[in-house]
Steps between C-alpha positions, in 0.01 A plus 500: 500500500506868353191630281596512112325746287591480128415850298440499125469832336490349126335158505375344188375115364719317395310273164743193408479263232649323194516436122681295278686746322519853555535734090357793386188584324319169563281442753656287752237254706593503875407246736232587758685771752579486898442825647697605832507786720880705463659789592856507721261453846204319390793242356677494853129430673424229292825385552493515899175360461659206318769447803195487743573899582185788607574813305230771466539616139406889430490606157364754215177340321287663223247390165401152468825370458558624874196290635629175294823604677291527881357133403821337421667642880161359614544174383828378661378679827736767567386785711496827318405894461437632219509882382266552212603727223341636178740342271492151365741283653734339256568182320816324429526161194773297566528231210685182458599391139473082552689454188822674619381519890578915476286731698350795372425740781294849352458767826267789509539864742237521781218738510555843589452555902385786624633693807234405729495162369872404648455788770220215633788229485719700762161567743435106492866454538543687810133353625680126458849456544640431890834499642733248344288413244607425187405697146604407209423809195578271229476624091453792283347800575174582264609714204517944632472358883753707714849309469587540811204360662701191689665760660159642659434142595825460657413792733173279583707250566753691736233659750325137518814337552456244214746331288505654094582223269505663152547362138392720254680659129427731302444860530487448883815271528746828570246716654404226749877472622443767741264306715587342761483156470535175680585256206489542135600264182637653209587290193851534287345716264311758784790519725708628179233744448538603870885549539498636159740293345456292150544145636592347815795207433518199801794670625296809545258384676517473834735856525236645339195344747682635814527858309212519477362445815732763623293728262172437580269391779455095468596284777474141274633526095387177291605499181292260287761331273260262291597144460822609648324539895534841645746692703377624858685802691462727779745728645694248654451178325458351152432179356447339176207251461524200213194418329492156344499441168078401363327456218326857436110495370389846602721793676240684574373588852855351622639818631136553690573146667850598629382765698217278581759257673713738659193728667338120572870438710535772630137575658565182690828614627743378250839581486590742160743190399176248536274757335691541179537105426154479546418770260748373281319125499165682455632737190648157318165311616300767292664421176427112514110582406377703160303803537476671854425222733813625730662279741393200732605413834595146388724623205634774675572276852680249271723756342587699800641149592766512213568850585593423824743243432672684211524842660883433504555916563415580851419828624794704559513849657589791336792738727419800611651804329727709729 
């Protein structure tokens, strides 16, 4: 099994909780929160770690919400390397209105990084990552960090012969597409943003995924598609994945899981077709469980199960152009 290395440039803490009734100008009394470790990579660790996966999770860290961040990592045991900065790491409140069952997520911008600060990221980078190993540069970049710092990563990734698995948006999403990269999962509303159109319609879809890998370098295209599944291409083929229909408590963290299934699939020598079911079953699992408690094997095992047997598309291949 290939080495997975999940990068975080803009982790934060994620605080959850609830209260009967959310209105203004009162003060509201929240139950006791849950604290979890997030940001894009951390989110895909803990969510390998939940299939019974080894990741070695590298990410910014800074102020004493950075050490409460170190301690959480710590305490479901995943391996990890941590840069410290000067700025305070972040923190994210996610709450859940019991009277209506709404949630109410309020995000914060990262600290400030300083050049030599993600200039250590590449060194440890390049000190840790092995042929056909797997990375997986997952979230925003820090506010003012260099938007095109995938693509520096990518190179990384290139002379060590390593696999880039990228989902990020933002200010780096169109910067980022000149990396080279091995797989990367766009949503609806980020693959608009990359083809430059307004929306993309069903019938759309799938002209539009092969155009763009024509475009840029990406040898596997997932586009996450919600409760819908996801559509999967590469050059030659394309399939559309089903996800089955659940009762949703928290969405959070469920695009982290998918790519926690499909990297989990594919390090053990999964085929692309396998890999995407999976990650489809672990995305869905996410959402059956408030806050960011992510996916579990059992959940996600069970639902891969009705993916399986209602995958009525099969994988077709796309003609070559003459």
């Amino acid at each position: 099994m290939n080495k997975i290395i999940t990068l975080t440039m803009n982790p934060v803490v994620d605080k959850d909780t609830s209260v009967a009734g959310i209105v203004p100008n009162k003060k509201l009394r929240c139950k006791t929160p849950v604290y979890y470790a997030g940001g894009g990579g951390i989110n895909v660790s803990r969510a390998l770690k939940n299939l019974g996966c080894r990741s070695l999770c590298m990410y910014l860290s800074g102020g004493p919400m950075g050490m409460h961040l170190q301690q959480l990592i710590s305490n479901n045991n995943i391996e990890q390397k941590v840069v410290p900065i000067e700025g305070w790491t972040r923190e994210n409140l996610s709450v859940t209105d019991t009277n209506t069952q709404l949630q109410y997520r309020f995000v914060v911008p990262g600290p400030i990084v300083k050049k030599e600060e993600w200039k250590e990221v590449l060194t440890l980078l390049e000190e840790n990552l092995q042929k056909d190993d797997f990375l997986v540069a997952s979230g925003k970049l820090p506010p003012k960090m260099p938007t095109d710092f995938y693509v520096q990563v990518s190179k990384i990734t290139d002379k060590k012969e390593a696999k880039l698995v990228m989902d990020t948006s933002g200010e780096a999403l169109l910067p980022s597409m000149k990396a080279n990269i091995f797989l990367m999962k766009p949503n609806l509303g980020e693959l608009s943003n990359i083809l430059h159109v307004a929306s993309i319609s069903a019938m759309e879809l799938e002209p539009l995924a092969k155009r763009l890998l024509e475009e840029i370098s990406c040898k596997v295209l997932v586009v996450s598609l919600g409760a819908k599944g996801a559509l999967w291409a590469t050059k030659n083929e394309i399939e559309y994945i089903p996800a089955p229909t659940v009762h949703q408590k928290s969405t959070i963290g469920a695009g982290d899981s998918m790519v926690a299934g499909m990297v989990f699939c594919l390090s053990h020598g999964k085929s692309l077709g396998e890999a995407v079911k999976y990650g489809v079953a672990c995305g869905t699992a996410a959402t059956l469980h408030p806050g960011t408690q992510l996916c579990n094997k059992e959940d996600a095992d069970n639902l891969y199960v009705w993916i399986e047997n209602n995958s009525v598309k099969k994988t077709k291949k796309i003609p070559k152009l003459i």
